[in-house]
C-alpha positions as CSV (number, residue, x, y, z in Angstrom):
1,X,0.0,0.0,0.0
2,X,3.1,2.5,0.7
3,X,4.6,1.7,-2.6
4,X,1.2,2.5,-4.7
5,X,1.3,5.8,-2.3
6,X,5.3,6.4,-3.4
7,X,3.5,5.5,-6.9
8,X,1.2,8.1,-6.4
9,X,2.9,11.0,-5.1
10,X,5.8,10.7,-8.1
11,X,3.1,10.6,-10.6
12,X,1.9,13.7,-8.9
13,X,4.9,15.3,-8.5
14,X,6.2,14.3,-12.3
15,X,2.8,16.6,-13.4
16,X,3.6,19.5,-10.8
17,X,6.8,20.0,-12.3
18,X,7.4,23.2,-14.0
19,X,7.4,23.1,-18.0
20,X,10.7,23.8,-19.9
21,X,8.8,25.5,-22.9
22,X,5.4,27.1,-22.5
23,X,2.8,27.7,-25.5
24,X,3.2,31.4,-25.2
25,X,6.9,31.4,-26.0
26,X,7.4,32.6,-29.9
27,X,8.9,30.6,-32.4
28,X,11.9,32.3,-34.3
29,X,10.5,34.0,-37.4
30,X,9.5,31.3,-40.4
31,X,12.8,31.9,-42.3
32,X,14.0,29.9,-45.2
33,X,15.5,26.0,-45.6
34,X,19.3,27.3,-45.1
35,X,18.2,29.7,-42.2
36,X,16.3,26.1,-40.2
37,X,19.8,24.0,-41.0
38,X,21.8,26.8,-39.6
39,X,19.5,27.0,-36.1
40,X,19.3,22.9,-36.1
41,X,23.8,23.0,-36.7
42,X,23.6,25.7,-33.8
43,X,21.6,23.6,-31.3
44,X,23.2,20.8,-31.9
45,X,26.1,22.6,-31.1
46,X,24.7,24.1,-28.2
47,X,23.7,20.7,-27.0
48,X,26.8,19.4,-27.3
49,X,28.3,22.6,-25.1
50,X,26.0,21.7,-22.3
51,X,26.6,18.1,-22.2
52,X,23.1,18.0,-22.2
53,X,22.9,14.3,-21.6
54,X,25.1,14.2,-19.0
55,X,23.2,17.5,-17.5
56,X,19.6,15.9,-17.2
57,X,21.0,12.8,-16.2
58,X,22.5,14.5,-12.9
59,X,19.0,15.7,-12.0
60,X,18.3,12.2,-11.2
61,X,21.6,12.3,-8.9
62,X,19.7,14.9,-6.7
63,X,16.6,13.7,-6.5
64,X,15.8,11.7,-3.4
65,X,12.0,10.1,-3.3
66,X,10.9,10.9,0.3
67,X,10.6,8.3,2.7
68,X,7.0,7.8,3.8
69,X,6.9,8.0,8.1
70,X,6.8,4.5,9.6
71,X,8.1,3.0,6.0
72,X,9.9,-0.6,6.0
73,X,13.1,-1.3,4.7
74,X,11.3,-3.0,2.0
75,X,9.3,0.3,0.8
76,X,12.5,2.7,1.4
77,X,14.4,-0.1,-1.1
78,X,11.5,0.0,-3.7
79,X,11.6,3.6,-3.7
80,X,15.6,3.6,-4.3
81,X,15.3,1.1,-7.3
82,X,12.6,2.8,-8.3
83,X,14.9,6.1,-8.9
84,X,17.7,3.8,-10.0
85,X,15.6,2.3,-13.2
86,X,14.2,6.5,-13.8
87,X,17.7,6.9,-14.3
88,X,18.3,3.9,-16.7
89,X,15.0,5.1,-18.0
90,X,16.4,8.0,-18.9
91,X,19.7,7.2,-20.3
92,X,17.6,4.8,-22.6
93,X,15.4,7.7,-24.2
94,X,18.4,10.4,-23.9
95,X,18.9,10.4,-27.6
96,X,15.5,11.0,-28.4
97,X,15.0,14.0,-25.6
98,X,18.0,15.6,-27.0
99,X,16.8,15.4,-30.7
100,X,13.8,17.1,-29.7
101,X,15.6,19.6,-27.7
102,X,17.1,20.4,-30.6
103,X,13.6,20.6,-32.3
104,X,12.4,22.9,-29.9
105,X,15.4,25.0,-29.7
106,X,15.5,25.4,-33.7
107,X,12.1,26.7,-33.5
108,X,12.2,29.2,-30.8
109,X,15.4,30.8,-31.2
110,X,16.9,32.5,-33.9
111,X,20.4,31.8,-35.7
112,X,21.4,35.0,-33.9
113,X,20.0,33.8,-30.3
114,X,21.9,30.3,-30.8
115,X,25.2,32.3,-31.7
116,X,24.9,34.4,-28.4
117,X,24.4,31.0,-26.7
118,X,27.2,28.9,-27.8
119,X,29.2,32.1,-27.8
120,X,28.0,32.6,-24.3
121,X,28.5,29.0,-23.3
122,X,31.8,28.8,-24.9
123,X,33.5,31.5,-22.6
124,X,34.8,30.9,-19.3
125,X,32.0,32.9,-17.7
126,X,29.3,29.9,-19.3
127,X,31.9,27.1,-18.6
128,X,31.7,28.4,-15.2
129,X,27.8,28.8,-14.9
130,X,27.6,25.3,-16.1
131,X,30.3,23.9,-13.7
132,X,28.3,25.8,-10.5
133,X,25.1,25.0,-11.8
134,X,25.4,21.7,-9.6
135,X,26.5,23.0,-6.9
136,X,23.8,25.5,-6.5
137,X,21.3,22.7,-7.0
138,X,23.0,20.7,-4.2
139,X,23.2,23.5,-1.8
140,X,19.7,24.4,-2.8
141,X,17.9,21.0,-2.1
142,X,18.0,21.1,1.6
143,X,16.4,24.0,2.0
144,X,13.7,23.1,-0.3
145,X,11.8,20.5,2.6
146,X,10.9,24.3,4.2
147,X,8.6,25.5,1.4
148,X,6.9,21.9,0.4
149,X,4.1,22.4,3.3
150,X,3.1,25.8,1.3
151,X,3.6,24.1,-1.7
152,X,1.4,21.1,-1.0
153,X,-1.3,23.3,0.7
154,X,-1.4,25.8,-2.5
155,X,-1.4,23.0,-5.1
156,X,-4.4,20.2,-2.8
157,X,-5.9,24.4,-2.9
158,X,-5.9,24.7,-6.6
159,X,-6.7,21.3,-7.2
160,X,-10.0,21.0,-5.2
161,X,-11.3,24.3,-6.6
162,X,-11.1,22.8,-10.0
163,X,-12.2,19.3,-9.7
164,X,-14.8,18.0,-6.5
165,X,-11.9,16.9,-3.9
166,X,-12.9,14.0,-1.9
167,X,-11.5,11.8,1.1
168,X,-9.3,9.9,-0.9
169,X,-7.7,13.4,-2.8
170,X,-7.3,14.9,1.1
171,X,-5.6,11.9,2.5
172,X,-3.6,11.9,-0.8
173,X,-2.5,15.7,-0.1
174,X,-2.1,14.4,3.9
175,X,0.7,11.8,2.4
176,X,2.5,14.1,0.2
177,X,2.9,16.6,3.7
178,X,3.9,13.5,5.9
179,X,6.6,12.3,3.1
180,X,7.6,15.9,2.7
181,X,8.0,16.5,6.8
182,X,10.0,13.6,6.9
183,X,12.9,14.9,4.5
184,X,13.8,17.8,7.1
């Protein structure tokens, strides 16, 4: 029953998470054939400058599924495979993320915005916000246990005045603010 929980809260969490690209952001201007191979060499490029394999597959090295109070060995294991095989998950369907990254960045930005970025990403200054980039998310992830209580409350708030919220949504919300306690 704690594992469907874990189950649970992850999918919940995995829905919550912020979006990389929103449907407001514009697309780069429609601009000839030799203009779209230019962006697509350029974020490749770019890619390749932010190790961006290697990048989203150290967001899986800082995230820690939270252990549910009163949890057995055998839940706190299923919840470490279970982020060990999201990780093999991900390095299986890496290739195709960064293809569509690629995509995405080809149609947003223009062969002028990609320049800037590799340029950007190129110097020291960019090697260096890449190389501390880590590190801020390290030093960052203890503190975030403080604001999950305000960030359950707001999202079971949201939630129930958009859909009819029953027992089983509350208790759901009570389980996400008992996992989330338990990671101070």
């Amino acid at each position: 029953m704690k594992l469907k929980t874990l189950m649970m809260a992850l999918a919940l969490f995995g829905t919550a998470a912020p979006q990389i690209a929103s449907a407001q952001s514009a697309p780069a201007q429609a601009a000839s054939a030799g203009d779209l191979a230019e962006r697509r060499a350029l974020a490749r490029q770019l890619m390749a400058i932010l190790n961006f394999r290697q990048m989203m597959s150290a967001v899986f090295d800082n995230i820690k599924m939270p252990a549910l109070s009163g949890s057995s060995p055998e839940a706190q294991a299923d919840s470490e495979q279970l982020m060990a095989s999201m990780k093999v998950a991900f390095v299986a369907v890496a290739p195709d993320m960064e293809a569509v990254a690629v995509d995405v960045y080809s149609d947003i930005f223009t062969v002028q915005e990609l320049k800037d970025a590799v340029t950007f990403y190129s110097s020291p200054s960019g090697r260096a916000v890449m190389t501390k980039l880590p590190l801020m998310a390290q030093k960052m992830m203890p503190m975030m246990p403080r604001f999950m209580p305000k960030w359950v409350d707001a999202m079971e708030a949201d939630y129930c005045k958009h859909r009819k919220c029953e027992d089983f949504h509350h208790a759901m919300f009570a389980k996400m603010r008992e996992a989330y306690a338990g990671m101070k």
